[in-house]
C-alpha positions as CSV (number, residue, x, y, z in Angstrom):
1,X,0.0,0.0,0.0
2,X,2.4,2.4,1.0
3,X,4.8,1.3,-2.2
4,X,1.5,2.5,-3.9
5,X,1.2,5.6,-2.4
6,X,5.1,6.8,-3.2
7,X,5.0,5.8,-6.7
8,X,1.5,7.6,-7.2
9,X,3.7,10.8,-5.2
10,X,6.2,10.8,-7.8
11,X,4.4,10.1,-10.9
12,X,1.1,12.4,-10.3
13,X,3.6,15.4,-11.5
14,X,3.7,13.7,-14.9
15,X,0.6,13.0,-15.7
16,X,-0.6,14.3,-18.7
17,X,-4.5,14.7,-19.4
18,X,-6.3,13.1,-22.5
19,X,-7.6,15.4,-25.4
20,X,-11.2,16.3,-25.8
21,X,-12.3,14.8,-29.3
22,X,-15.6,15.9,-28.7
23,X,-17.2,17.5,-31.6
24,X,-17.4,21.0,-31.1
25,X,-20.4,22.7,-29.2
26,X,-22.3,25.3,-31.0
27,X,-22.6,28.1,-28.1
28,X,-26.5,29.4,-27.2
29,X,-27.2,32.8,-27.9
30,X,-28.0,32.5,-23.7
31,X,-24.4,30.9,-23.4
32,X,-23.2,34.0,-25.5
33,X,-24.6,36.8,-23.6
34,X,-23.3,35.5,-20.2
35,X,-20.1,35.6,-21.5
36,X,-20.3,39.1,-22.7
37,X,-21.3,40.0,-19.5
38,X,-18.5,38.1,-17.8
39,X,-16.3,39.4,-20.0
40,X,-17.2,43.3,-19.1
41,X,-16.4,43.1,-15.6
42,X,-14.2,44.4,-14.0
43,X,-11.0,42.3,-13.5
44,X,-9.5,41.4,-10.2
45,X,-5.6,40.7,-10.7
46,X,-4.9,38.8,-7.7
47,X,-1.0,37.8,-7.3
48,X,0.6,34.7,-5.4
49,X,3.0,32.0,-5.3
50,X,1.6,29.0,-7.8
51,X,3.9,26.7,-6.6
52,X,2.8,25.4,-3.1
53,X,0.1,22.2,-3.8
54,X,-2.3,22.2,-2.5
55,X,-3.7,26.4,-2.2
56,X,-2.1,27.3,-5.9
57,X,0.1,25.2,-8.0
58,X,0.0,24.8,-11.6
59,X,-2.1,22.0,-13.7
60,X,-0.8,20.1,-17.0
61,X,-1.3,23.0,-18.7
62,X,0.4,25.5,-16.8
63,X,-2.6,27.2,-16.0
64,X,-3.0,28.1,-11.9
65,X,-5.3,25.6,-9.8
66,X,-5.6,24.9,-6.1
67,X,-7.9,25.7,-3.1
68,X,-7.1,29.5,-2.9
69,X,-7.4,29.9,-6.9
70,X,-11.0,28.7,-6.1
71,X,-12.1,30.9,-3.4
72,X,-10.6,33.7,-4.9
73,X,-12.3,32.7,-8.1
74,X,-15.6,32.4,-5.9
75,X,-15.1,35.9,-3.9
76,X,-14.2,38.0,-7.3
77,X,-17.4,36.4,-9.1
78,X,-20.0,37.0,-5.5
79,X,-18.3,40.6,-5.9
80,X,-19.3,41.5,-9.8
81,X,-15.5,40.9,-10.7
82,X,-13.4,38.5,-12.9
83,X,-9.9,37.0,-11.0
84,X,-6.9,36.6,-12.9
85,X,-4.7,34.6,-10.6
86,X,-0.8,36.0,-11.6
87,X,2.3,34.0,-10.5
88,X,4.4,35.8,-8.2
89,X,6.5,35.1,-5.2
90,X,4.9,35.5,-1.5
91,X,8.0,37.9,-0.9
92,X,7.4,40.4,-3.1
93,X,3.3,40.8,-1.6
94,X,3.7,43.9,-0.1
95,X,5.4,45.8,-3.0
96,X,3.5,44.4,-5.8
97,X,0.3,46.0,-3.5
98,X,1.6,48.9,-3.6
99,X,2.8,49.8,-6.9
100,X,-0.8,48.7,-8.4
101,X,0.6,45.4,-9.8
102,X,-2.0,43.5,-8.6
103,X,-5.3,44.3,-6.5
104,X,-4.8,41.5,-4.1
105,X,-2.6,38.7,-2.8
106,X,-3.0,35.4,-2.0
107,X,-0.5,32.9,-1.1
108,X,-0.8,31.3,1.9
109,X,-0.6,33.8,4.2
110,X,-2.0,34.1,8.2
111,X,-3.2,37.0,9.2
112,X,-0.3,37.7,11.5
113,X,0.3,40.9,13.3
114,X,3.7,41.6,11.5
115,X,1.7,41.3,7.6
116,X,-1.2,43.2,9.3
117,X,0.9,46.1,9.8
118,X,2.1,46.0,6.1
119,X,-1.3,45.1,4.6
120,X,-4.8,45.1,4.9
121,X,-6.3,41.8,5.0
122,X,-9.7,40.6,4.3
123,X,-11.8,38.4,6.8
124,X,-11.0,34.5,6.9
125,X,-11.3,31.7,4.8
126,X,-10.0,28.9,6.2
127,X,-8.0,28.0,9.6
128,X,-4.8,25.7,10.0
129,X,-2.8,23.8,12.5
130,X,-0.4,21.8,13.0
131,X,-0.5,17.9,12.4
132,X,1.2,14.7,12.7
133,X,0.7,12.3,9.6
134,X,0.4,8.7,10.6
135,X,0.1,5.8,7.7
136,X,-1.4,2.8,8.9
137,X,0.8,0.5,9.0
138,X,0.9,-2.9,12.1
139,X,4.0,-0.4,13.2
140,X,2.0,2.8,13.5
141,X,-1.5,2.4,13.4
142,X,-1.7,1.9,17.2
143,X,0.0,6.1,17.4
144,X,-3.0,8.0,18.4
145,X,-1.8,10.5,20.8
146,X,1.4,13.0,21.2
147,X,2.7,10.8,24.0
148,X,2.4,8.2,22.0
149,X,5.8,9.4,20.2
150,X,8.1,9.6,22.8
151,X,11.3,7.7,21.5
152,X,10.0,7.3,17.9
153,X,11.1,9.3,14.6
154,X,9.0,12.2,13.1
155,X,9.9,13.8,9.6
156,X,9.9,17.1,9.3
157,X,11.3,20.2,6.5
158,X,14.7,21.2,8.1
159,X,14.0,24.9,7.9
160,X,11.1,24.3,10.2
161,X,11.9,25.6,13.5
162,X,9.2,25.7,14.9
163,X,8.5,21.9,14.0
164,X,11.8,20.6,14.8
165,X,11.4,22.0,18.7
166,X,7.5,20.6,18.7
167,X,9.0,16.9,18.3
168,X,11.7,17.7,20.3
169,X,9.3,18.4,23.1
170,X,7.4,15.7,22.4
171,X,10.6,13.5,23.2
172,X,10.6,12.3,19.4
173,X,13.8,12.4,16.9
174,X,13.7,14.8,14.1
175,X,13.9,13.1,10.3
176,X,14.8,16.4,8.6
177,X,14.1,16.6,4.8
178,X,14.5,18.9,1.8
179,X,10.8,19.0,0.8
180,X,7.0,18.4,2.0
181,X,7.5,15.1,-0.6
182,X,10.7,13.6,0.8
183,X,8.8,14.0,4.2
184,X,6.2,12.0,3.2
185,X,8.7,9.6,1.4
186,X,10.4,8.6,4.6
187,X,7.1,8.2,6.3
188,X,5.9,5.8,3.1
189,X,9.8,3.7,3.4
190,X,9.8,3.4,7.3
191,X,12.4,6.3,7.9
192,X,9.9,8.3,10.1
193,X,7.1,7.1,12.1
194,X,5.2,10.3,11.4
195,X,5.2,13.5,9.1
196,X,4.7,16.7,10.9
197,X,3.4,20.0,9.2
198,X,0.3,22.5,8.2
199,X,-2.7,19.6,8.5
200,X,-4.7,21.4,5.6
201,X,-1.8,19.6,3.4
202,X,-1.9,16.3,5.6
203,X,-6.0,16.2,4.7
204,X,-5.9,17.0,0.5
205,X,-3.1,13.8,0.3
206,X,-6.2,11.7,2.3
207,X,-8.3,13.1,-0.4
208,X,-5.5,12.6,-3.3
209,X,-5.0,9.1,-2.4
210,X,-7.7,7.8,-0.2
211,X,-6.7,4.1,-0.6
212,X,-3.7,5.3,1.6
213,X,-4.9,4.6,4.9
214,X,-3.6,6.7,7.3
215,X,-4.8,9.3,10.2
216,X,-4.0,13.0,11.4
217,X,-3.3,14.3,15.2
218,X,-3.4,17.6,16.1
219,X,-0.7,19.2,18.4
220,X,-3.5,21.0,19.9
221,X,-1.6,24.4,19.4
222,X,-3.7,27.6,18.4
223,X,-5.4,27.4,15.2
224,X,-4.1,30.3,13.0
225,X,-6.4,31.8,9.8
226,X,-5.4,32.1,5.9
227,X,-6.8,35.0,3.9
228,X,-5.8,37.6,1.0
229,X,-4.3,40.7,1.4
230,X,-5.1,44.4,-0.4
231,X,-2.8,47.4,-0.5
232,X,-2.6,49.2,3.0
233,X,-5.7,51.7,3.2
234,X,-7.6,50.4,0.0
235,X,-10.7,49.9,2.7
236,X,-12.9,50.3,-0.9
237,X,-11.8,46.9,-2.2
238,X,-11.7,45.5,0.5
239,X,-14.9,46.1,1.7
240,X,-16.2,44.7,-1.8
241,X,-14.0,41.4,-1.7
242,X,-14.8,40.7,2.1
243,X,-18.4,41.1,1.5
244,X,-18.0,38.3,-1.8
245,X,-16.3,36.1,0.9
246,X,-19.7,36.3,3.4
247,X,-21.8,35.7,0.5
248,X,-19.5,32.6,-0.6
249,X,-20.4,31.4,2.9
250,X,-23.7,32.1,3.3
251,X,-24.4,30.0,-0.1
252,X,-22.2,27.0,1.0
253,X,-20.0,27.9,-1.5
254,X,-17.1,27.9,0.4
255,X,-17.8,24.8,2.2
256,X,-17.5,23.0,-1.0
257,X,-14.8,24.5,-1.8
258,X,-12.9,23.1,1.1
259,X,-14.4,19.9,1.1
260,X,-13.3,19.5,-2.8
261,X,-9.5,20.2,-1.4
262,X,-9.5,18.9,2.2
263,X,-12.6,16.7,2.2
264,X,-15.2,16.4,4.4
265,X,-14.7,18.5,7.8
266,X,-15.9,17.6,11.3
């Protein structure tokens, strides 16, 4: 099973999809006028980092998918707007705000007093903790708790400091890795005992590969909040793009949004 799960890991990258041979579909004068009317509104250019699976990352085409390319998707439409989700790196938020490069930024990003002081930033859309990812497996299946790991081997990213001391309190060995994927690929060959990271990521590889078996423990820490940011004092836009995001949760919108990405939630 776990064999299964690593070789699906590395090949899902390559994976190419089929062509459409479908004849092609004469569009309804109904079909037409919606897109006109699409196509005149105004367009919100929203910037952030498409390379971190599973909130933006880029599809066989190239073309930006992921949870965050969604709800931004879902806001701009629930505000009158089109998005154009732009690649560009989480670094460079700030400045690309305010030079007018892009209307609003989404990458990722907790609403954290620091970026709050640099930003403005819209209301919420989905919270995050951190996790431990168990497969399993007659060696691990029987892990359910924190104490649980005392004396065993958790994987972690080794620029995660905050990680590293967590299973170090915890009384556990740190597996240190160069990527979210070689974490999970010493959990898969018996390296670690456990992954540790964001658990939004641990839940979309349940959904990914959900003949994986496996569970998720929380470390019980504070949950922290993801949403987009808008240009310091731009209280017009944001205003319009916070009220999208009620309406996108008043519909149940949202919900399905996070349920297509994380799966079903408690």
């Amino acid at each position: 099973m776990t064999r299964k799960f690593l070789a699906l890991l590395v090949t899902s990258a390559l994976l190419a999809g089929c062509g459409d041979n479908s004849a092609p579909k004469t569009e309804t004068p109904a079909a037409s006028a919606a897109a006109s009317q699409t196509a005149n509104l105004e367009t919100l250019t929203v910037g952030g980092e498409v390379s971190y699976e599973p909130y933006a990352f880029k599809d066989e085409k190239g073309q930006a998918q992921g949870f965050e390319v969604d709800v931004m998707n879902a806001i701009a439409k629930a505000a009158g707007m089109n998005a154009q989700f732009i690649d560009a790196p989480r670094g460079a938020a700030v400045e690309t705000l305010n030079n007018g490069t892009f209307m609003a930024f989404s990458s990722a990003m907790s609403r954290a007093a620091d970026r709050l002081e640099t930003m403005d930033m819209g209301q919420p859309y989905i919270d995050f903790d951190r996790a431990l990812y168990v497969l399993d497996t007659p060696n691990t299946a029987n892990l359910k708790t924190l104490a649980d790991f005392k004396g065993k081997r958790i994987a972690s990213h080794k620029s995660s400091k905050g990680n590293i001391e967590k299973i170090e309190e915890m009384g556990a060995t740190p597996v240190l890795s160069d990527s979210f994927f070689l974490m999970l690929n010493d959990v898969t060959q018996g390296k670690a005992d456990a992954a540790i990271g964001d658990k939004r990521i641990f839940q979309y590889y349940q959904v990914k590969y959900p003949e994986t078996k496996s569970h998720i423990i929380s470390t019980g820490e504070e949950k922290r909040q993801f949403s987009f940011g808008v240009k310091k004092g731009n209280t017009e836009l944001l205003k319009k793009l916070d009220g999208g995001l009620e309406k996108i949760k008043a519909d149940g919108t949202l919900d399905k949004i996070i349920e297509k990405w994380f799966g079903k939630q408690d």
